[in-house]
C-alpha positions in Angstrom: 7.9 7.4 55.5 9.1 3.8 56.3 5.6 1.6 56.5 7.0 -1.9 56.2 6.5 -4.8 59.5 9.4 -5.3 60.9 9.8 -8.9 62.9 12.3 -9.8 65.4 14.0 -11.5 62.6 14.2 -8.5 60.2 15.7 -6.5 63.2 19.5 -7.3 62.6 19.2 -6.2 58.8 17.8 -3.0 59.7 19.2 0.4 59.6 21.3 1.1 62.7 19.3 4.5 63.7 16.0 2.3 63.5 17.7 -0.3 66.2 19.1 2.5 68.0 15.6 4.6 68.3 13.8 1.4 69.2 16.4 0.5 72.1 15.8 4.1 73.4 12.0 3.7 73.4 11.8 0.5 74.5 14.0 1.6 77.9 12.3 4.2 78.8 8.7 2.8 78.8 9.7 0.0 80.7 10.9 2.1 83.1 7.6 4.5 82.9 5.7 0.8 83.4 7.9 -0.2 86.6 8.1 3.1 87.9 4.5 3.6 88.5 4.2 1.1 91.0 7.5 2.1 92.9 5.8 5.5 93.7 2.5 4.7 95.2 2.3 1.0 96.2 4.4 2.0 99.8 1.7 4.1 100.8 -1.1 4.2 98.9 -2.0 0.5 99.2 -2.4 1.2 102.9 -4.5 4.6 102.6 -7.0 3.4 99.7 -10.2 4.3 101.7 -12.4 0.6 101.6 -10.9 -2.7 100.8 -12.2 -2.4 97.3 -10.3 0.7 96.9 -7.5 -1.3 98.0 -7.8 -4.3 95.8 -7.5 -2.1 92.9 -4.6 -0.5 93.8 -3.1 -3.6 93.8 -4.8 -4.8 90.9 -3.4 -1.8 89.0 0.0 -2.4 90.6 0.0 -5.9 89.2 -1.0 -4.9 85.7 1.8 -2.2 85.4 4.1 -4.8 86.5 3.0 -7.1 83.7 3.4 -4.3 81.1 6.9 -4.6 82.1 7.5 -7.9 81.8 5.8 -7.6 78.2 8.2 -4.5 77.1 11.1 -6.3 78.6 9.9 -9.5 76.4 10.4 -7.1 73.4 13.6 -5.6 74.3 15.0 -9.3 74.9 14.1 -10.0 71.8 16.5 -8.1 70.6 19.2 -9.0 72.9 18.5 -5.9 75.1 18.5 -6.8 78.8 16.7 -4.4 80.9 16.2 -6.1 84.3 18.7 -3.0 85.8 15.6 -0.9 85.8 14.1 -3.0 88.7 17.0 -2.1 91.5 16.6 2.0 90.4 15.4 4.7 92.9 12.5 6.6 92.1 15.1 9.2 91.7 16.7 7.4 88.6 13.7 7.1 86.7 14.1 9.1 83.2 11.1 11.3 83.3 10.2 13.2 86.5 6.9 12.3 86.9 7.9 9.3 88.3 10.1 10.3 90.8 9.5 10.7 94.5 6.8 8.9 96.3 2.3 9.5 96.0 1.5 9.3 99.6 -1.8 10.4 99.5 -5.4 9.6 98.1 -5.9 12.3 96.1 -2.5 12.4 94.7 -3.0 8.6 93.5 -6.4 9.5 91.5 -4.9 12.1 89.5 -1.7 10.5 88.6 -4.2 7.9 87.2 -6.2 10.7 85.7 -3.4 12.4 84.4 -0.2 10.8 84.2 -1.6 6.7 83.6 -3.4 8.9 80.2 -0.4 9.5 78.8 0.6 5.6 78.8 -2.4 5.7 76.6 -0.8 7.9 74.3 2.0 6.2 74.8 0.6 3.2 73.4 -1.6 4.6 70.5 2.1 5.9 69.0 3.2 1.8 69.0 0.1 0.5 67.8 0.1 -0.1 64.5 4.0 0.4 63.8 6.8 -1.1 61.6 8.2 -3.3 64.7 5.8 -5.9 65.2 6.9 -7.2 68.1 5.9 -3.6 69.6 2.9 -3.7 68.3 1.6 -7.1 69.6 1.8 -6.2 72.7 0.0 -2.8 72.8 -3.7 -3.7 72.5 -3.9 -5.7 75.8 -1.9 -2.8 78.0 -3.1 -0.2 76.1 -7.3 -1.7 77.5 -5.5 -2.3 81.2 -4.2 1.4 80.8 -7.9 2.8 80.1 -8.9 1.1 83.2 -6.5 2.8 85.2 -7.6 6.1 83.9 -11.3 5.6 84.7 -10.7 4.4 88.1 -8.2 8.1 88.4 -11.0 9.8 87.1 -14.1 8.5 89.5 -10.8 9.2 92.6 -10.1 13.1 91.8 -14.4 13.7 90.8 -15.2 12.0 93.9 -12.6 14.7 95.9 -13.5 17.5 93.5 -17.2 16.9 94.9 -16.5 16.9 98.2 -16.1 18.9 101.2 -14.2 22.5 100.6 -11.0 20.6 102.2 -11.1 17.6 99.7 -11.5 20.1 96.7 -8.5 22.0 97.8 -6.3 18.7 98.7 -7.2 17.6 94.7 -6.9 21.0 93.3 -3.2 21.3 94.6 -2.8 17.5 92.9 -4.1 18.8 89.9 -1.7 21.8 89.8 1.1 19.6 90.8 0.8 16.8 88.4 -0.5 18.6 84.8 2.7 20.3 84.3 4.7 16.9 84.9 2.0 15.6 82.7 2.5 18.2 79.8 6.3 17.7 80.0 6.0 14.3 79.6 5.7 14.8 75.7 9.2 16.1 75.4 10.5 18.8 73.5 8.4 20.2 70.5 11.3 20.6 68.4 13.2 17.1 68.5 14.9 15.4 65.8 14.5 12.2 67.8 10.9 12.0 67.3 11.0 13.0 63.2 13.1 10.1 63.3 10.9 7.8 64.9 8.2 9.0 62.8 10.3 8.7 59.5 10.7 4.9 60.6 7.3 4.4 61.2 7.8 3.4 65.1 5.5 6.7 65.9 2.8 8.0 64.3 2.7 12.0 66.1 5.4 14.0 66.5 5.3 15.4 70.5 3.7 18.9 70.3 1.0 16.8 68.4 0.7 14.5 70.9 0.7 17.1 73.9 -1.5 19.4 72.0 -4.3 16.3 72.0 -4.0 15.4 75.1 -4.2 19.0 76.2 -7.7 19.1 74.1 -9.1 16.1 76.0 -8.1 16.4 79.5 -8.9 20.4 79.9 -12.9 19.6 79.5 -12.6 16.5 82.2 -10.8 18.8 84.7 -13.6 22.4 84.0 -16.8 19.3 84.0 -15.6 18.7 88.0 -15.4 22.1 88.6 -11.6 22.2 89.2 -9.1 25.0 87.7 -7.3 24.0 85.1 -3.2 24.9 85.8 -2.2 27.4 83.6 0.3 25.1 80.7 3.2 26.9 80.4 4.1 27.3 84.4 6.3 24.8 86.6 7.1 23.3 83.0 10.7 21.8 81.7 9.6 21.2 78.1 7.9 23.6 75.1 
């Protein structure tokens, strides 16, 4: 496996797969960082319950914004211009969970729970890797990211221990958004990400990767007293 730091510099030298693979990644999380905002800011900063509530939604907006502008940094570093992603619909967006709008409360806990976790993972595969430039940048979004988790955490155990109508409402979030969750992996068998962890730019392949966050979120969902979805239903990926 390829283990030496890469810098911006080194990147013209490099084989053209390694370019190519860190192109691909670096497109498609800036769109995952932009895209979050896109689906819940409309309604959600609106319907956050207290002004508190509020101010962190736009708090969290703000930081997901920023970890744009800091994978766009990287990508312009190597002449790659990704500023395009800001005029796409939610309907453009290259993995599904971020298309279509959150409109509710309960909705906008668990895609923190869930979905904001996997930006964690996200970042725990960069960290550490051959392209430095990637890797500066992780340790500062990957603590913002573990702030948006907690926050989706307290939202969908403060529903799950409510009234019978709130537990429903967040059950039906949960069964909606751990599928999209799960798929967000990829496919178990890809050659794309043996490649990226032959160059060292990841560190798991997927089904790793899906199987560990499968191991740490099923717990969180049984301690509230939710159902967990069964994993291979509404699902686009194995």
């Amino acid at each position: 496996m390829f283990t030496d730091r890469i810098t911006k510099a080194d990147l013209p030298k490099m084989d053209h797969e390694y370019q190519e693979l860190l192109r691909h990644l670096l497109a498609i999380q800036a769109d995952c960082e932009i895209g979050g905002p896109h689906l819940y800011v409309k309604d959600c900063l609106e319907q956050a319950p207290t002004p508190i509530e509020r101010l962190i939604v736009a708090r969290t907006a703000n930081e997901e914004i920023d970890h744009y502008r800091k994978v766009v940094g990287v990508a312009a570093g190597i002449d790659l211009d990704l500023s395009y992603l800001l005029k796409r619909s939610n309907m453009e967006r290259y993995v599904e969970a971020f298309r279509g709008q959150i409109s509710t409360w309960e909705d906008y806990g668990v895609f923190g729970f869930l979905i904001d976790r996997i930006g964690k993972y996200q970042m725990e595969e960069y960290a550490g890797g051959t392209y430095q430039p990637l890797d500066d940048i992780c340790p500062g979004i990957l603590q913002e990211e573990l702030g948006h988790i907690e926050h989706g955490r307290e939202v969908t155990a403060a529903f799950a221990a409510g009234t019978d109508d709130e537990r429903r409402r967040v059950q039906k979030a949960v069964d909606y958004w751990f599928p999209k969750a799960l798929d967000m992996f990829g496919k178990s068998e890809s050659r794309r990400s043996e490649r990226y962890i032959q160059w060292g730019i990841k560190r798991r392949t997927n089904e790793q990767a899906r199987q560990e966050y499968f191991a740490e979120v099923v717990p969180l969902i049984e301690e509230m007293g939710l159902q967990v979805p069964d994993p291979t239903e509404n699902r686009h990926y194995f």
